[in-house]
N, C-alpha and C positions, 0 to 999 in steps of 0.2 A: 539448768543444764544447757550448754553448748550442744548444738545438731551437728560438728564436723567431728566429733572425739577427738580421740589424740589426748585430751589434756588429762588434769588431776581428778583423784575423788577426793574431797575432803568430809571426813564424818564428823558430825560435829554434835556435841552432848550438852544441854543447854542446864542452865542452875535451878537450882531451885527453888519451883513458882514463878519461873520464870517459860518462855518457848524458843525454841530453835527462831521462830519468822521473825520474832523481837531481833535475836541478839547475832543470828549471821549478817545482818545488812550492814549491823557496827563493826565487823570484826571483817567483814571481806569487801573486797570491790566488786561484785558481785559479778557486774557487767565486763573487768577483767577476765573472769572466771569462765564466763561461759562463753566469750570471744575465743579463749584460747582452745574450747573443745570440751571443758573441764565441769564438774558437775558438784555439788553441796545436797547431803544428804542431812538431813536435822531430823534426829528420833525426836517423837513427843510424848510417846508414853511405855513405861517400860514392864517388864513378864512379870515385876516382883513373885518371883517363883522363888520355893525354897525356904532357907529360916534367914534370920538378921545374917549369920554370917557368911551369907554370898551375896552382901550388900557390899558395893567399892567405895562406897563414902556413906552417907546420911539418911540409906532408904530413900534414896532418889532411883539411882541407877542398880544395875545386878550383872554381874557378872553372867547369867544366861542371857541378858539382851545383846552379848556380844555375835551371839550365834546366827542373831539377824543382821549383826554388821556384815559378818561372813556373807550371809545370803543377799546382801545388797554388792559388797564387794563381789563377787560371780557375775550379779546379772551388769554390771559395771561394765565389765570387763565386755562379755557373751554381747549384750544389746546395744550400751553405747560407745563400747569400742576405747576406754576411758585408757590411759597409759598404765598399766600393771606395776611399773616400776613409780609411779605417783599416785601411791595409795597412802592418806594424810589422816589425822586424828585432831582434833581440838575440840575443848571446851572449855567451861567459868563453875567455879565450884565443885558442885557434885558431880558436873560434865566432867571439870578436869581431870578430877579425881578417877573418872571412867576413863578418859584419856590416857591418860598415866598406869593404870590396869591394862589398856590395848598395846601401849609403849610395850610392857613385859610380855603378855599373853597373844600377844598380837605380831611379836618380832619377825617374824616369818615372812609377811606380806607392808608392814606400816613403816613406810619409809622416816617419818618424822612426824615431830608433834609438837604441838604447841597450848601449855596449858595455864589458863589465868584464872587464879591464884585456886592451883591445885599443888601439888606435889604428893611425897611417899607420908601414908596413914598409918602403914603396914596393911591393913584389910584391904587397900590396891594391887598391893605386892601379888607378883605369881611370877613362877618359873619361865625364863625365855622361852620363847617358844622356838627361835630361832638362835640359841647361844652364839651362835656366830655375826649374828646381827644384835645393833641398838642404834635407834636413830637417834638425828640430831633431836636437840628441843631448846624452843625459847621457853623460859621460867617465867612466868608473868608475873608481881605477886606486891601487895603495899607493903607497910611498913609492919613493923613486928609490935605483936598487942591491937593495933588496928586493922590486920585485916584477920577478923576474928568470924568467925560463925559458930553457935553452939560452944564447944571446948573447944574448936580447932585453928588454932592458929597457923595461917597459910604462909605465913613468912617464914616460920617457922620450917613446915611441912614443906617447902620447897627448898628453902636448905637442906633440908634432910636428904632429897631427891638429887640434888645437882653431882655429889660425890659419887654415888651410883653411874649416874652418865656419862661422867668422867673414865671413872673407870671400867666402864664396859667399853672404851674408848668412842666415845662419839662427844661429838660438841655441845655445850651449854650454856647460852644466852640468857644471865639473869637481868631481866628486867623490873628493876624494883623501884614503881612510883612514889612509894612511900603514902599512899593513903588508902584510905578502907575499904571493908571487904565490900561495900556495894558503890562501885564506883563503876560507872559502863565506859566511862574515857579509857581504864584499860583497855577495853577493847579496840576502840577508835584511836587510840595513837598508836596502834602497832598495823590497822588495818592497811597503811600507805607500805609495808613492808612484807606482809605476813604473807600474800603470794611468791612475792618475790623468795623467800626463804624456803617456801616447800619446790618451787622451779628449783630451787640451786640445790635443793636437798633432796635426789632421788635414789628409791633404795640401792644402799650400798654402795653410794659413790665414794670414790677414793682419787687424790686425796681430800681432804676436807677442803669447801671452797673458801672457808674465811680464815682468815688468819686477822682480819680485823672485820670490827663491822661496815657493812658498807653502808653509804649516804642514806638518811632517810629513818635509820633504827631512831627512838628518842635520846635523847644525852644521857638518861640516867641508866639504858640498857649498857652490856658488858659482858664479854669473852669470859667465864669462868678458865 
C-alpha cells in the first residue's frame, strides 16, 4: 500500500492452491500501485461457511467472504484514504470466479474488474446490487477445451459472461491467449496494462474511455 492515499483498492482472489503474494506481483506493477497512493488487498483463506451452494466456483471462494471484502473496503476508505470511486476486483480461476460474483453482488461500490479465466458459472451469478451500475471488465481467458479445470471450461465461461456486460451496458475486453488454464503469462502480459485500465475505469464514468484499445493491451486482446 501507498502512505499518500488518493489511489485505487484493488481486491484480488487468487486460484486455487495457489496465494494472493504468488500471483499479485505477476499481475500488477506493484511499485505503480502504491506510488500512486493505491493499495492491493489478497484474501488467503476463506469462511467456507454454509453448504456447497454458496460456493462462487470450486469450494475455493464463498460468497460470505465477500462480507470481509466489505470490511476492508470501509477501513480503505476511514484509514488510508484510498479513492472511493477506485474500488477494483481481480482474480485467476476460482478468484475470478469470486471476481465476477463482486462484479454483480458488488455493483454498488466495484468500479471494474478484471478476470483471468473466470467468467459466468451461474453459481457466481447474483442480483445487481447497484442495477444502475456495471463495470468495465477485461475477459482474460485461453483457448476453448484448454483452459479447462475440473468440467469447467473458462473460455467457454467467459463467453458466456461478456453478453451480460454488454448488455448491462459497460465495456468488454476479451483477451483470449489461446492456451491453458494454468498458464501465469496471463497474468504478466496484461500486467503492463491492467492499472492503466482500472485509472481510466472509475466507478461510473461516462463516457466510456475506449473506443479502441489503447498501446500496450497484447494483440490478441479485443473490444467485444
Amino acid at each position: 500500500m501507498g502512505t499518500q492515499g488518493g489511489g485505487p483498492l484493488i481486491v484480488y482472489w487468487h486460484a486455487t492452491g495457489s496465494a494472493a503474494t504468488y500471483e499479485v506481483p505477476l499481475a500488477f506493477d506493484t511499485a505503480a500501485v502504491t506510488a500512486a497512493g493505491g493499495m492491493i488487498v489478497g484474501f488467503e483463506s476463506a469462511t467456507r461457511t454454509g453448504t456447497p451452494t454458496n460456493t462462487t466456483g470450486n469450494d475455493v471462494w464463498y460468497q460470505s467472504d465477500v462480507a470481509f471484502a466489505d470490511q476492508v473496503v470501509a477501513c480503505a476508505i476511514q484509514q488510508v484514504h484510498v479513492d472511493p470511486r477506485h474500488i477494483h476486483a481481480a482474480g485467476y480461476s476460482a478468484g475470478a470466479l469470486q471476481s465476477v460474483y463482486m462484479w454483480f453482488a458488488r455493483s454498488g461500490y466495484v468500479a471494474s474488474v478484471i478476470s483471468y479465466s473466470g467468467g459466468d458459472v451461474i453459481i457466481d451469478e447474483a442480483a445487481f446490487q447497484d442495477p444502475a451500475h456495471a463495470g468495465a471488465a477485461i475477459v482474460a481467458h485461453g483457448g476453448p477445451g484448454v483452459d479447462v479445470y475440473g468440467t469447467t471450461d473458462f473460455a467457454s465461461a467467459s463467453a458466456a459472461w461478456e453478453p451480460q456486460i454488454k448488455q448491462a451496458g459497460a465495456l468488454a475486453i476479451d483477451c483470449n491467449d489461446g492456451q491453458a488454464h494454468v498458464y501465469l503469462a496471463r497474468l504478466s502480459n496484461l500486467a503492463p496494462v491492467s492499472l492503466k485500465f482500472f485509472e481510466d475505469h472509475p466507478f461510473g464514468v461516462k463516457p466510456e474511455p475506449y473506443t479502441a484499445l489503447p498501446a500496450g493491451f497484447p494483440s490478441y486482446c479485443k473490444i467485444e
